[in-house]
C-alpha positions as CSV (number, residue, x, y, z in Angstrom):
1,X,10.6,-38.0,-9.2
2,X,10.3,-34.7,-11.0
3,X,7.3,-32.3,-10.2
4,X,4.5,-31.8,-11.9
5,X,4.8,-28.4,-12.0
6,X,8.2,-27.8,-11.6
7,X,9.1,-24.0,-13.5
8,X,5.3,-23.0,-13.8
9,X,4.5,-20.0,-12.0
10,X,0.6,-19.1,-11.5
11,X,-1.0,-16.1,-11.2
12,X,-3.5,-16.6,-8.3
13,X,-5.8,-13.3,-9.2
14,X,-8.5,-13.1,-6.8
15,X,-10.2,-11.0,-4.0
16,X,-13.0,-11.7,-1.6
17,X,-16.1,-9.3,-2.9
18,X,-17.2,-6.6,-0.8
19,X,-20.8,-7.8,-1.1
20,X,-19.9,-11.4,-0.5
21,X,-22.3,-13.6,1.9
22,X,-20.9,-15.4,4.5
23,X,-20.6,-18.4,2.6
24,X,-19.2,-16.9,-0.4
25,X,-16.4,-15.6,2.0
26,X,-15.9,-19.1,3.3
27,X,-16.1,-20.6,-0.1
28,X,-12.8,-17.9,-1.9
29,X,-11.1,-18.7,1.5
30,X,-10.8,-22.4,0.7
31,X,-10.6,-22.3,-2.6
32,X,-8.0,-20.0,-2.2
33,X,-5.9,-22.3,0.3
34,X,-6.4,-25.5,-1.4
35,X,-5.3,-24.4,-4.4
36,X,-2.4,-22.8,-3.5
37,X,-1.5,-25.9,-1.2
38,X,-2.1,-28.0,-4.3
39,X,0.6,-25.5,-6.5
40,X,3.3,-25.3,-3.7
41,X,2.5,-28.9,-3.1
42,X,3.1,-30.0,-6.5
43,X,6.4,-27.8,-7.1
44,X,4.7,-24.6,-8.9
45,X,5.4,-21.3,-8.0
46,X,2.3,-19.3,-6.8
47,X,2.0,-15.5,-7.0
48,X,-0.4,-13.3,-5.9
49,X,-0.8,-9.1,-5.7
50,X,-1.0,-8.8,-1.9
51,X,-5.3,-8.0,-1.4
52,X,-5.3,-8.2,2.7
53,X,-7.9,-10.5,1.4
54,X,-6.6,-13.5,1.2
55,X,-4.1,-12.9,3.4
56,X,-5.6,-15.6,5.9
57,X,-5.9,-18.3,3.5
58,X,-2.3,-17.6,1.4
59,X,-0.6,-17.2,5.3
60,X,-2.6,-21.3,6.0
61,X,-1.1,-22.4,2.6
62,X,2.5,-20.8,2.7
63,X,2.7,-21.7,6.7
64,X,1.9,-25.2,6.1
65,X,4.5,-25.5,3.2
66,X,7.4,-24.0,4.9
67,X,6.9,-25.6,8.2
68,X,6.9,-29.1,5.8
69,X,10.3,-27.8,4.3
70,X,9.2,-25.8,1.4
71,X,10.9,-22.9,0.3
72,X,8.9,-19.3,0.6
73,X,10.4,-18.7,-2.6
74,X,7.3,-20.8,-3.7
75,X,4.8,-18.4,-3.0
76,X,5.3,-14.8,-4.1
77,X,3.1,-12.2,-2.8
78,X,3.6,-8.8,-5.2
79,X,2.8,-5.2,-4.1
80,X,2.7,-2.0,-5.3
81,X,5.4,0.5,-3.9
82,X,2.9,2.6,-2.7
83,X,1.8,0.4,-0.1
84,X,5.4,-0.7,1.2
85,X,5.9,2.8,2.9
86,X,3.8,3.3,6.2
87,X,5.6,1.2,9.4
88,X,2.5,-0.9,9.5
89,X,3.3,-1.8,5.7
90,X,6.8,-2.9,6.6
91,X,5.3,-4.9,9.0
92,X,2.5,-6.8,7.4
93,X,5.7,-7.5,4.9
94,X,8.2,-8.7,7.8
95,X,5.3,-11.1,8.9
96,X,4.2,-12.4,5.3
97,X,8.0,-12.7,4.7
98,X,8.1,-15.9,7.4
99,X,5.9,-17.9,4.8
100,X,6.7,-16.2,1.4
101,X,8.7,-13.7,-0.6
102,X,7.3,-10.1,-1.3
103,X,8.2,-8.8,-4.4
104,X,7.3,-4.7,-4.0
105,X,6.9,-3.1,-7.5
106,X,7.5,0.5,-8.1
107,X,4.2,2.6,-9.0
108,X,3.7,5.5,-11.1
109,X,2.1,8.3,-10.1
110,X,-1.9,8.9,-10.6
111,X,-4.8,7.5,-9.2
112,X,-5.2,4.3,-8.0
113,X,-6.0,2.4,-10.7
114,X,-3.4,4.0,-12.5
115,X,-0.6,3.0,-9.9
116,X,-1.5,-0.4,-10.4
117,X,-0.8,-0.8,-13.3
118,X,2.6,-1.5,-13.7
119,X,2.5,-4.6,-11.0
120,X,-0.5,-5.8,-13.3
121,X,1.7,-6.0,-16.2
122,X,4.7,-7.3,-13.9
123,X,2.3,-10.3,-12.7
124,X,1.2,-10.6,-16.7
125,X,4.8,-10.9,-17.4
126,X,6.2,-13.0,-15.0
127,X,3.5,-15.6,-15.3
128,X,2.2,-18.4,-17.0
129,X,-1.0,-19.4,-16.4
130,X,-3.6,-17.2,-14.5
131,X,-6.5,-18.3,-12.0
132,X,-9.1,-15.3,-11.5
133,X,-11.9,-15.3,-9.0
134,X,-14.0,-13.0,-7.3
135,X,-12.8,-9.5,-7.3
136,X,-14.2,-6.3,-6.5
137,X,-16.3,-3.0,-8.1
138,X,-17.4,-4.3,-10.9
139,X,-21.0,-3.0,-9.9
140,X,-20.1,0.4,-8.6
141,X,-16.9,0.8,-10.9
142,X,-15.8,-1.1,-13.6
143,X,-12.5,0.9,-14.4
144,X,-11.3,0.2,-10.6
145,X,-12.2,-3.5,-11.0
146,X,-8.3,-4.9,-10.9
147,X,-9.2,-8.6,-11.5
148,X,-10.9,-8.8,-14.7
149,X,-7.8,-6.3,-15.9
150,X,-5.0,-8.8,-14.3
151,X,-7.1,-11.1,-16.4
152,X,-6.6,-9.5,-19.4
153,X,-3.3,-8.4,-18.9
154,X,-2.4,-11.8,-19.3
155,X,-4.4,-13.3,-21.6
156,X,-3.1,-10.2,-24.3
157,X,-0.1,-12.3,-23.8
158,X,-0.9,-15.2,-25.2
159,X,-0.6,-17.2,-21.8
160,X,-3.7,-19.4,-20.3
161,X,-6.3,-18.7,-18.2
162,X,-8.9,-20.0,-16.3
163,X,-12.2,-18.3,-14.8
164,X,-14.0,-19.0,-11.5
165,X,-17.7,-16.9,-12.0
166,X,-19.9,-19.1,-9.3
167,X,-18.4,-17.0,-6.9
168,X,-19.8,-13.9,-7.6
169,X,-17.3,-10.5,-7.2
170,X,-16.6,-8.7,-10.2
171,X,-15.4,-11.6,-12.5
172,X,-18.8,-13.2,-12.3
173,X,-20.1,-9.9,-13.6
174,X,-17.2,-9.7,-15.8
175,X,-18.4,-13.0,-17.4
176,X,-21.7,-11.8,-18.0
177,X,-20.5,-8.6,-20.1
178,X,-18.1,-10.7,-22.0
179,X,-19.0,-13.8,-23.3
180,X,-16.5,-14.5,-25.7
181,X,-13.6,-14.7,-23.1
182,X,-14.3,-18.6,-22.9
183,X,-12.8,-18.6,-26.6
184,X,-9.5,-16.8,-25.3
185,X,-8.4,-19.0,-22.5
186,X,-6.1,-20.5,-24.3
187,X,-5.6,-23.8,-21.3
188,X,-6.2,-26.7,-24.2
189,X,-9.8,-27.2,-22.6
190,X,-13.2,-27.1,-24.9
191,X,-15.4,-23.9,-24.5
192,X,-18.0,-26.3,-22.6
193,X,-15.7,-27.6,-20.6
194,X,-14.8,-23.8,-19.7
195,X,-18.1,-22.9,-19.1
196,X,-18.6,-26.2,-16.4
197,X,-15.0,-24.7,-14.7
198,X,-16.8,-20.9,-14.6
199,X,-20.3,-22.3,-13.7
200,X,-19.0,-24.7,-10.9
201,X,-18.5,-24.2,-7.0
202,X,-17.9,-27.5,-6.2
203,X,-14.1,-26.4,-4.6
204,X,-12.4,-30.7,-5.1
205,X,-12.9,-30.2,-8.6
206,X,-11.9,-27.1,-9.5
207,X,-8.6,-27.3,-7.7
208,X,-7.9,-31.0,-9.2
209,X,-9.2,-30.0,-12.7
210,X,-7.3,-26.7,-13.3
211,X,-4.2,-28.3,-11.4
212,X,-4.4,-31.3,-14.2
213,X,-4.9,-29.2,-17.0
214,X,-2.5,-27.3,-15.9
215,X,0.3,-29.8,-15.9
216,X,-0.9,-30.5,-19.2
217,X,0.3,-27.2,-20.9
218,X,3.7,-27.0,-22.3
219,X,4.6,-24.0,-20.3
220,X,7.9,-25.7,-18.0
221,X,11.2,-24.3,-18.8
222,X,13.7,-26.5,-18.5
223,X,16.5,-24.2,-17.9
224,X,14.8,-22.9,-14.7
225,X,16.5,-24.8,-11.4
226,X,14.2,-25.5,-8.9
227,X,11.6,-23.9,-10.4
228,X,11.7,-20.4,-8.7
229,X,12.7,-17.6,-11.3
230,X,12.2,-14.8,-8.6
């Protein structure tokens, strides 16, 4: 029986916000592991840039995969060289090695924002579809606000998206300032149907709603074996 989503990859882009109540952090967390049980689980590849995060939540998913006989080729957790230098680095990598593989990206030199840029266009590349939720500074500092820009990094692309705004962080204020991004999605849904997606928090549905739309989109590649392309 052939996967579901055999040769998609998915572009998890997320991070808890900094303002976030208790049960907004409680909400990302599970969202965050059901869904990527739900990809790995399904045969997807799931990729994500590393915020510590949703380390907790990827390290449930990934663990439970692997120990059930998954490969951590399944779950790809991307970082910018800058933070693969320090001996605590290397060993926050060892560790998230045992459930996943860490793809480290080289950076460029500037500020911050600016040395993320290249593994924001990496992840844009080397996806297909892209999840965002939460995210950060959007209210202090929209420049540094790295969701909403891994966002539309990959939408420019011409590649699917879908966006989570009931749980606050800087994509829902991202929503708020741009309206129109329900008409560049791009996932074969109806703007409505986007806007119940965006508007919802009800965590069953969104992971079994973007999961079947999802499998709907003609993004496999049939020359990929096993589905990995990392």
């Amino acid at each position: 029986m052939r996967s579901p989503l055999l040769g998609i990859r998915v572009h998890l882009s997320g991070s808890i916000p900094e303002d976030a109540t208790d049960e907004q952090v409680k909400s990302i967390s599970s969202f965050v592991e059901r869904f990527a049980l739900a990809v790995l689980r399904d045969g997807g590849t799931l990729m994500h840039g590393s915020h510590p995060s949703f380390d907790m939540p990827l390290k449930a998913a990934g663990g439970r995969f692997v120990a059930a006989g998954g490969s951590r080729d399944a779950l790809i957790l991307v970082r910018a060289q800058k933070f693969a230098t320090t001996s605590e680095q290397f060993h926050e990598i060892e560790a998230q090695r045992q459930y996943s593989t860490v793809q480290i990206v080289p950076a460029v030199v500037g500020d911050i924002n600016q040395s993320l840029v290249p593994i924001r266009e990496w992840m844009a590349e080397h996806c297909d579809v892209v999840v965002a939720i939460g995210g950060r500074h959007w209210d202090v500092n929209k420049a540094l606000a790295g969701v909403p820009e891994e966002l539309e990094e990959t939408l420019a692309r011409g590649k699917p998206g879908f966006v989570l705004g009931a749980f606050g962080g800087a994509i829902a204020g991202y929503l708020q300032d741009n309206n129109t991004i329900f008409y560049r999605l791009r996932n074969g849904l109806t703007i409505d149907e986007n806007r119940a997606i965006s508007a919802s928090s009800d965590i069953t549905y969104l992971v079994n709603k973007i999961i079947s739309q999802i499998q709907l989109l003609p993004l496999i590649r049939e020359t990929v074996q096993g589905g990995r392309l990392f």
